[in-house]
VOPAGU-2260 file (C-alpha; in pm, 1 decimal, decimal comma):
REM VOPAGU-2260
SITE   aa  ch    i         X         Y         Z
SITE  UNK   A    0   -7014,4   26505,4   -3476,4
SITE  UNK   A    1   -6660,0   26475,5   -3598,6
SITE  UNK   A    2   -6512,9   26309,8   -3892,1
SITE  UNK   A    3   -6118,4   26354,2   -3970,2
SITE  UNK   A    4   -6042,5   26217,9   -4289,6
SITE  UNK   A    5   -5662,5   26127,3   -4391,2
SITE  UNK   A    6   -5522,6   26415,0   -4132,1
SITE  UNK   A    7   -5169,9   26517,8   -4215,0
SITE  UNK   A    8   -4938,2   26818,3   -4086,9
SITE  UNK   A    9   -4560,2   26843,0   -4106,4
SITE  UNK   A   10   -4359,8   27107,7   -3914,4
SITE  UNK   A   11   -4010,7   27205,8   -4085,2
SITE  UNK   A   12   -4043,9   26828,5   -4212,5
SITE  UNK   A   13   -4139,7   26663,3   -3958,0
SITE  UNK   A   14   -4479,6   26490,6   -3975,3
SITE  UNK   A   15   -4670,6   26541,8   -3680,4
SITE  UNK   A   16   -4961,4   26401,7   -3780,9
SITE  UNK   A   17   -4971,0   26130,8   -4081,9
SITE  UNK   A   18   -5259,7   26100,2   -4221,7
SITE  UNK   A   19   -5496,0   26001,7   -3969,2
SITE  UNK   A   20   -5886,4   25923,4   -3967,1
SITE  UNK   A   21   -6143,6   25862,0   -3739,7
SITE  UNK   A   22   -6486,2   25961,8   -3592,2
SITE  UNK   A   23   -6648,3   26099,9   -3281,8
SITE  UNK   A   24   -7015,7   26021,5   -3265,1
SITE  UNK   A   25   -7284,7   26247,4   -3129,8
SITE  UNK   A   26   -7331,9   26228,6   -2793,1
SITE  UNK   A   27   -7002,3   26041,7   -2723,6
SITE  UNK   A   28   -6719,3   26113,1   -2482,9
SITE  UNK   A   29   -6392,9   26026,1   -2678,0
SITE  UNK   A   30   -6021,0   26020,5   -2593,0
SITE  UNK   A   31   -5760,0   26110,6   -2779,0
SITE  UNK   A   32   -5463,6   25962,5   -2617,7
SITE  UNK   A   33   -5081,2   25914,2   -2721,3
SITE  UNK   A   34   -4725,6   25961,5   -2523,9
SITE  UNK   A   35   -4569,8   26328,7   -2568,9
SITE  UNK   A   36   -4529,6   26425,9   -2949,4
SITE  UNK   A   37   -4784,2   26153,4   -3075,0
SITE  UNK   A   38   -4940,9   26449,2   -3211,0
SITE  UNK   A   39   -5265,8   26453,4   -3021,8
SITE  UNK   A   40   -5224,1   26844,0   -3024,4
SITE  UNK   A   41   -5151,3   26903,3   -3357,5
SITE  UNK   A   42   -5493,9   26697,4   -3397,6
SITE  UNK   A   43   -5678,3   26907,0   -3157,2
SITE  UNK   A   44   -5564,0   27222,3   -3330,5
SITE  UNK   A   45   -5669,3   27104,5   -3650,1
SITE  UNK   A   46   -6002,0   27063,5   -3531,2
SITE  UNK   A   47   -6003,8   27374,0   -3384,8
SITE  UNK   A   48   -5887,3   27533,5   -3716,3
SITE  UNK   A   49   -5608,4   27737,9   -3544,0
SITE  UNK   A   50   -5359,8   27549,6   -3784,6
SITE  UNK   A   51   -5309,1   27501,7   -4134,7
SITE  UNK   A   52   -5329,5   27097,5   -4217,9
SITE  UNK   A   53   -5342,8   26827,2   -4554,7
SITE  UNK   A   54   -5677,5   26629,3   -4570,1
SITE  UNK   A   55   -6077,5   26699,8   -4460,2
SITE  UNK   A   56   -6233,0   26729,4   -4106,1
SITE  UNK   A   57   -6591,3   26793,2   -4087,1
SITE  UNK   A   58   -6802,7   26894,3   -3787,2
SITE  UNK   A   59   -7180,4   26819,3   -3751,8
SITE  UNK   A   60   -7111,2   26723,0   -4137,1
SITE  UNK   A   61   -7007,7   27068,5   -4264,1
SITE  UNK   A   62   -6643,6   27103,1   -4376,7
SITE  UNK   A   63   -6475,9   27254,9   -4090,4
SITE  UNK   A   64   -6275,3   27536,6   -4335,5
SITE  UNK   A   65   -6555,0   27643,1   -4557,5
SITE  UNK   A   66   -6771,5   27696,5   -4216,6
SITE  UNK   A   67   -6506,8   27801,5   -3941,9
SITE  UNK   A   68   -6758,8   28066,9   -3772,1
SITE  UNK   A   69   -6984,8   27900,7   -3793,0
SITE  UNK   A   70   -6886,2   27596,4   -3624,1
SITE  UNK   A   71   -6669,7   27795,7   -3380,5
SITE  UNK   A   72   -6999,6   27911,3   -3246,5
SITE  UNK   A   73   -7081,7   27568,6   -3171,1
SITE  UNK   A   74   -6802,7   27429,6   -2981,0
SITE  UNK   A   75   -6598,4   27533,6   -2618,9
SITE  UNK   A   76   -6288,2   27480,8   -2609,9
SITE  UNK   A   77   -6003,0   27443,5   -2296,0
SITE  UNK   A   78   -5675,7   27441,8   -2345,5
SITE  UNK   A   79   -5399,4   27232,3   -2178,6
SITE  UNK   A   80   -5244,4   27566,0   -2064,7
SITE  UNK   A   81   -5502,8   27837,2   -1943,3
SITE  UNK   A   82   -5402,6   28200,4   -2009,0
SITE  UNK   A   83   -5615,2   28472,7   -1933,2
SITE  UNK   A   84   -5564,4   28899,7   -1915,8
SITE  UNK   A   85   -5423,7   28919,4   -1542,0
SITE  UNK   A   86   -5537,9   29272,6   -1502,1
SITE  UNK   A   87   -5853,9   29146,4   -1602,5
SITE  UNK   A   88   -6138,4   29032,9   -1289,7
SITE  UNK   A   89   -6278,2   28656,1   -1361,9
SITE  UNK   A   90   -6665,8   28851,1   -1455,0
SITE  UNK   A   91   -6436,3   29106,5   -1700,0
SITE  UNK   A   92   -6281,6   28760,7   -1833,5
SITE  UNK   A   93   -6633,5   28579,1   -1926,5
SITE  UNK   A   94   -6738,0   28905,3   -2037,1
SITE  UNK   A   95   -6450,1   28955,8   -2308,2
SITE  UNK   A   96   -6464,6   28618,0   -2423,0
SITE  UNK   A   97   -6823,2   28617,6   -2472,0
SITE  UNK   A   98   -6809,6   28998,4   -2665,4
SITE  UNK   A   99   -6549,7   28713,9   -2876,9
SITE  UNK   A  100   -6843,9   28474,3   -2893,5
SITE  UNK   A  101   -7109,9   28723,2   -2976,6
SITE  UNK   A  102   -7316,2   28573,7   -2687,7
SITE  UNK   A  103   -7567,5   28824,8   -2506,4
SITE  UNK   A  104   -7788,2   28790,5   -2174,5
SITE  UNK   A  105   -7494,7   28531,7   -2037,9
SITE  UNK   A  106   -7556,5   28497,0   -1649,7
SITE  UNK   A  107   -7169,7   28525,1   -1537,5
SITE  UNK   A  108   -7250,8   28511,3   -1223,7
SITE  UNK   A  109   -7397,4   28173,6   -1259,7
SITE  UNK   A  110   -7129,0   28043,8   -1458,2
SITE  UNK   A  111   -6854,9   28097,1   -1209,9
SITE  UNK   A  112   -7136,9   27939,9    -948,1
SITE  UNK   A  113   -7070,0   27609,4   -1174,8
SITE  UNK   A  114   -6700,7   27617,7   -1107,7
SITE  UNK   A  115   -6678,6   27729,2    -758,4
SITE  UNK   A  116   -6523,1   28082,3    -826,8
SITE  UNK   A  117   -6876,1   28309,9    -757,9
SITE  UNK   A  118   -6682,1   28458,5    -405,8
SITE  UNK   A  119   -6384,4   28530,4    -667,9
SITE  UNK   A  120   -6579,3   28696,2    -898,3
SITE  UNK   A  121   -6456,3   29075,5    -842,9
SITE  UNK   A  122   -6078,6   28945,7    -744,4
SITE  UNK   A  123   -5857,8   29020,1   -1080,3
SITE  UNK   A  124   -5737,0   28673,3   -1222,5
SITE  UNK   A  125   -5330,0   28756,9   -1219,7
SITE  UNK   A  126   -5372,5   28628,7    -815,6
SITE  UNK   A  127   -5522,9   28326,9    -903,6
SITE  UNK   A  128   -5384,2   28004,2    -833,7
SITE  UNK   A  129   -5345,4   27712,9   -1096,9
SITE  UNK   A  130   -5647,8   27535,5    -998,1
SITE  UNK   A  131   -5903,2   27834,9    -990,0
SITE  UNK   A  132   -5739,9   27959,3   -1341,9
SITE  UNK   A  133   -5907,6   27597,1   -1474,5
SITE  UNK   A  134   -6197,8   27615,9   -1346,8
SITE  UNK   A  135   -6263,6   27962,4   -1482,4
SITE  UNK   A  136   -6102,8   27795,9   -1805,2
SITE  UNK   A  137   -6394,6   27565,2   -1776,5
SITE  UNK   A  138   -6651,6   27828,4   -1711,4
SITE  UNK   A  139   -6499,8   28013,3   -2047,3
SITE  UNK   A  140   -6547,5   27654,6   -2258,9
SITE  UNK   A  141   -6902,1   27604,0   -2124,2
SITE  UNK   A  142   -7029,6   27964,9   -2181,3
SITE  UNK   A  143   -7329,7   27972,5   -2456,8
SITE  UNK   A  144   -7407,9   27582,9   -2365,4
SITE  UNK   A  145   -7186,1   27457,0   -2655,1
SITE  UNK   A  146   -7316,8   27099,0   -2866,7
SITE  UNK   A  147   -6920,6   27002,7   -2861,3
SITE  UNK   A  148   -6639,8   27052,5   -2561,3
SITE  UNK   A  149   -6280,8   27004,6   -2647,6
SITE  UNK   A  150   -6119,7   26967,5   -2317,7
SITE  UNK   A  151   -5685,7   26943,3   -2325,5
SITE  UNK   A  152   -5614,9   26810,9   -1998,7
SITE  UNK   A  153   -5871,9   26935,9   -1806,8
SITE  UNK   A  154   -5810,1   26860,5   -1436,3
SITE  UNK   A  155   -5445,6   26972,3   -1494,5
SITE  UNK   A  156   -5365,2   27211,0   -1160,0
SITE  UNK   A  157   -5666,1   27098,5    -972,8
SITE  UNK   A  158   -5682,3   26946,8    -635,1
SITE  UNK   A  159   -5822,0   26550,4    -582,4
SITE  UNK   A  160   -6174,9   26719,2    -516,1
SITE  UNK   A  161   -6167,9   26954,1    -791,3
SITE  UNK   A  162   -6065,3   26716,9   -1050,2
SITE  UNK   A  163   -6377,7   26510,1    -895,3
SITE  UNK   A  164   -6600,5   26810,5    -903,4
SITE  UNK   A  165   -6456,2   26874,6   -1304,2
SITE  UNK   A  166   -6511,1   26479,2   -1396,4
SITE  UNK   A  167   -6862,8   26466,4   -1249,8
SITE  UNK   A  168   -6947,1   26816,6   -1451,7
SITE  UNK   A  169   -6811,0   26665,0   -1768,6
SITE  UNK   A  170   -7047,2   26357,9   -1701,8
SITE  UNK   A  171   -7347,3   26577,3   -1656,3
SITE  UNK   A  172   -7327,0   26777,5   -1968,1
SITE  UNK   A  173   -7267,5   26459,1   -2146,3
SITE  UNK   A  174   -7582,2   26245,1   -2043,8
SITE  UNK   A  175   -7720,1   26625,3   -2140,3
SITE  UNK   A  176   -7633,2   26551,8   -2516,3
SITE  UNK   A  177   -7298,7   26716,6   -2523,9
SITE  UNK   A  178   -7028,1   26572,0   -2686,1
SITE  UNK   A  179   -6680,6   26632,6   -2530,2
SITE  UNK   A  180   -6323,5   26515,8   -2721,6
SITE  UNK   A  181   -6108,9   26453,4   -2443,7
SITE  UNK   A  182   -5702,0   26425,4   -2389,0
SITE  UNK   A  183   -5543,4   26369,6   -2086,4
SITE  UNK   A  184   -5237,0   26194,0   -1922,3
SITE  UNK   A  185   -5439,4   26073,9   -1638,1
SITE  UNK   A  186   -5573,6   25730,5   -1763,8
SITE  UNK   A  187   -5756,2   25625,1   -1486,0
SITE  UNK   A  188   -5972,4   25944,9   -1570,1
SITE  UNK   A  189   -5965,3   25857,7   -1903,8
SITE  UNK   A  190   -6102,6   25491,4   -1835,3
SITE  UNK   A  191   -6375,8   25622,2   -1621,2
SITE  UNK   A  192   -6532,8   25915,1   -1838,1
SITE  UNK   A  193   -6487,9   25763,8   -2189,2
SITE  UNK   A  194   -6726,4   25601,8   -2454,0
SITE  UNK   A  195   -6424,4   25557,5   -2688,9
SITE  UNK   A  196   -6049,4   25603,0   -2716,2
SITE  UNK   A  197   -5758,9   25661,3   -2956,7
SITE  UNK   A  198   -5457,6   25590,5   -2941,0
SITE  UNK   A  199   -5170,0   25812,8   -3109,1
SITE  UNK   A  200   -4808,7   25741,5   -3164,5
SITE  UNK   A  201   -4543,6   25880,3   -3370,1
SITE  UNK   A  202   -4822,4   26081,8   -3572,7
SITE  UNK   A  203   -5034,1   25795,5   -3641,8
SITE  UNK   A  204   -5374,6   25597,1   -3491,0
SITE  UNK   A  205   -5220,2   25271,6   -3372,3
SITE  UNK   A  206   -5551,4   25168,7   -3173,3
SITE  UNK   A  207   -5900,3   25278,8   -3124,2
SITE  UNK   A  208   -6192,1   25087,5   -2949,5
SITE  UNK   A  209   -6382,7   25082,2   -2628,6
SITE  UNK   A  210   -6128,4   24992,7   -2343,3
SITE  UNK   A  211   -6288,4   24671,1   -2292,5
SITE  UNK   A  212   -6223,5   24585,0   -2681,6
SITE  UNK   A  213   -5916,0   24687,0   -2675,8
SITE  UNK   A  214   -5814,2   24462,1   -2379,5
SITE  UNK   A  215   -5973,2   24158,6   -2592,9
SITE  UNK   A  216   -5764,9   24279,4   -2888,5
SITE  UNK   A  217   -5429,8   24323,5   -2764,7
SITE  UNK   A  218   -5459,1   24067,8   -2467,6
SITE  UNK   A  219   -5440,5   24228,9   -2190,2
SITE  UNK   A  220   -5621,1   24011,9   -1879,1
SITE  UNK   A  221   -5756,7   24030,4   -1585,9
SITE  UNK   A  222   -5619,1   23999,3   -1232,6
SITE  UNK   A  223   -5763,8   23756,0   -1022,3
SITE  UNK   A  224   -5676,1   23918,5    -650,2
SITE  UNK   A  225   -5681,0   23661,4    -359,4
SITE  UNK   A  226   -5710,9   23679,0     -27,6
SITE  UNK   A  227   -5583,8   23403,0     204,6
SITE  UNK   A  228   -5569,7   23361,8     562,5
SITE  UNK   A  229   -5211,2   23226,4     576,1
SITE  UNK   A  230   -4998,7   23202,0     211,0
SITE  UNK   A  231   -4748,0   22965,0     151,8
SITE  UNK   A  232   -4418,3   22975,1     -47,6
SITE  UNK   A  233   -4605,3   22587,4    -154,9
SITE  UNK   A  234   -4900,5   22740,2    -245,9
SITE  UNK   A  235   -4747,0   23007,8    -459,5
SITE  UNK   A  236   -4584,5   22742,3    -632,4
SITE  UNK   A  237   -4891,9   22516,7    -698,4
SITE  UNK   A  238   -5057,1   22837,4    -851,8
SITE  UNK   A  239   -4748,4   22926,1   -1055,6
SITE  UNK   A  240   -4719,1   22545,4   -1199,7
SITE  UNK   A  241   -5115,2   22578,4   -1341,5
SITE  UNK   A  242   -5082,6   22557,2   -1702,3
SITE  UNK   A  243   -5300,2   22931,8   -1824,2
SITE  UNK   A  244   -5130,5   23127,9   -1497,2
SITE  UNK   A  245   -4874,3   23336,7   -1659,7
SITE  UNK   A  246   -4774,6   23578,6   -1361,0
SITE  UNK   A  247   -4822,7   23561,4    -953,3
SITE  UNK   A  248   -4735,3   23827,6    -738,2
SITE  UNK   A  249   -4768,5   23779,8    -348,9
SITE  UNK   A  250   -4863,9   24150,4    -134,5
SITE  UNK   A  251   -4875,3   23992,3     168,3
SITE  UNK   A  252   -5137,6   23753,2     225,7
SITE  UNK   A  253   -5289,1   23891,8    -118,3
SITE  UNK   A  254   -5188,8   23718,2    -465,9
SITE  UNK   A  255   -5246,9   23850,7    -780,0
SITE  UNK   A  256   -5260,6   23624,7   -1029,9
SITE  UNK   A  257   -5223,7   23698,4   -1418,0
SITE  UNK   A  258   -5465,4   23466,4   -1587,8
SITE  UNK   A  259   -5815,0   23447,7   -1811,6
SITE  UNK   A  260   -6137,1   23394,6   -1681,0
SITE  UNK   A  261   -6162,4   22996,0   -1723,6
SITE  UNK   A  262   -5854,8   22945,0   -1481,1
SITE  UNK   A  263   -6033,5   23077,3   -1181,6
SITE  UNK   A  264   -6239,0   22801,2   -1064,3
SITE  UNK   A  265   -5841,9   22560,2   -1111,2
SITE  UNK   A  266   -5652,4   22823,3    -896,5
SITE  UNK   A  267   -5960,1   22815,5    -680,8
SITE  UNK   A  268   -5946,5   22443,3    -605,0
SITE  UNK   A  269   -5592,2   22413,4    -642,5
SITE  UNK   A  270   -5527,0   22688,3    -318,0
SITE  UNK   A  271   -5832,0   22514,6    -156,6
SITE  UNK   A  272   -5697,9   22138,8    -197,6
SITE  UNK   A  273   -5323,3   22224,6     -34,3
SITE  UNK   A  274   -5501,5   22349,1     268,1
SITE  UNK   A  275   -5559,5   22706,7     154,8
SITE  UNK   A  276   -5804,2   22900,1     349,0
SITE  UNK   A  277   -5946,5   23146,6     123,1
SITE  UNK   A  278   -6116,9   23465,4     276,6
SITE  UNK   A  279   -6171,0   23664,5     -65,8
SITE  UNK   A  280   -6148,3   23676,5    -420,2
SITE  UNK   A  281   -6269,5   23935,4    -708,7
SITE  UNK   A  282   -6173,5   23971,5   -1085,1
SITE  UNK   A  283   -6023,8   24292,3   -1102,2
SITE  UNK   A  284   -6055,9   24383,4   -1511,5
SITE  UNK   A  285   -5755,4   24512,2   -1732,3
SITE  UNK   A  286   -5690,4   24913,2   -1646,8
SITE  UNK   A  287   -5657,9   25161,7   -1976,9
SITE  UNK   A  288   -5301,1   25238,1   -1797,0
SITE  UNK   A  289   -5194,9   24857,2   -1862,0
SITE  UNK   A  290   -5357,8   24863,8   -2227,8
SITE  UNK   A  291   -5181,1   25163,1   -2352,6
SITE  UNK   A  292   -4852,5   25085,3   -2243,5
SITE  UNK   A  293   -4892,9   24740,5   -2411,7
SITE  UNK   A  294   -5090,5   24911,3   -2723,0
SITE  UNK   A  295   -4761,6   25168,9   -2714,6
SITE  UNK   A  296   -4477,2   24929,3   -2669,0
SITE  UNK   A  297   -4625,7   24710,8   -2969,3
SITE  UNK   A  298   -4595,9   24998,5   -3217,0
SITE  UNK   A  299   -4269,6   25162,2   -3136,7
């Protein structure tokens, strides 16, 4: 769906982006991720073609320059900060951008029913709060049933259940064939909507995999988690002293226990065999939150 192909852009000569490449399959949900100024906007922009930038992107295999309206056509767009004509009402707001569009026969009405904001339809949008500014953000990006989202942050301002709500809509019109290029801080929310991700730093790709690769490639291991009826300072110690244990942190009668897979069934018997009773015990896998600050710290 995507392909960027050596991606540079300098700003007053600074490099923003150096030369990056990768590719976003159809039908994917990929992340673009990267600490502030890893150039994951610039990126996004360049996609977009609302910047001027060295190198080749291509969308659905057209070159995205030689083709801009047309592609534009194809794709919705929210941006990490939502600004829309206060004076405006949220129907006159879908209406203007989809005059923009050239989209007739658009249900509005229905639209703003997907995001929650059909009561709010009449109220102008300069009194709206944060939240309900995103979600008609959302209803904007959607509008004309777009083969390609490119969301910036796109629970930023909403509530716990509104982010949930946003998440499980961005799900939907994925298994629908959609494919969405995704940034966001929030990694957890990262981890749980994403095929693929990227990771950005100081302009340039330094990682990009499914989580679970990634974790394999850089290291990162599970947690075994614990729980014993009474822990011991002696037991802690037992489990420290195994050989492939490399951290163990006690949280009450919980321990979490750095270590791969083959130690289990040795911390196991080696709790059980200095009168450990154990009432529970799970694997808990490597989060993207852990992998990115390792993947981050490696490439400073």
């Amino acid at each position: 769906m995507i392909e960027v192909s050596n991606l540079r852009k300098e700003y007053d000569g600074v490099v923003a982006v150096d030369g990056i490449s990768f590719k976003v399959e159809k039908g994917e949900i990929f992340a673009l991720l990267g600490p502030n100024g890893a150039g994951k906007t610039t990126t996004i922009k360049s996609i977009l073609g609302l910047i001027n930038y060295e190198g080749e992107i291509k969308i659905e295999g057209k070159e995205a320059r030689s083709n801009e309206k047309e592609i534009k056509r194809k794709l919705g767009y929210l941006p990490e900060k939502v600004a829309f004509y206060d004076n405006l009402t949220a129907i006159q707001t879908l209406q203007f951008f989809a005059e923009l569009k050239g989209l007739k026969n658009v249900d509005f009405m229905a639209l703003l029913k997907e995001v929650g904001l059909e009561k709010d339809a009449e109220r102008k949008v300069g009194g709206y709060s944060k939240g309900m500014l995103q979600r008609l953000g959302f209803a904007q990006c959607i509008m004309g049933s777009p083969s390609l989202l490119i969301l910036d942050e796109p629970t930023t301002g909403l509530d716990a259940v509104g982010a949930y709500e946003l998440r499980e809509k961005i799900k939907r019109l994925n298994e629908e064939g959609v494919t969405i290029l995704l940034s966001s801080h929030i990694l957890s929310e990262v981890q749980e909507l994403s095929h693929r991700v990227a990771i950005m730093n100081k302009g340039k790709i330094v990682a990009i995999d499914t989580v679970e690769n990634l974790s394999k490639k850089f290291e990162v291991e599970p947690r075994l988690r614990v729980e014993l009826q009474r822990p011991s300072d002696y037991i802690l110690k037992l489990v420290k002293g195994i050989k492939s244990v490399k951290d163990v942190k006690a949280d009450g009668n919980v321990l979490e226990i750095l270590c791969p897979p083959s130690a289990k069934l040795s911390i196991i018997n080696t709790i059980e065999e200095a009168g450990g009773k154990i009432l529970d015990f799970k694997t808990v896998e490597p989060t993207l939150e852990e992998i990115f600050i390792k993947v981050v710290k490696e490439n400073e």
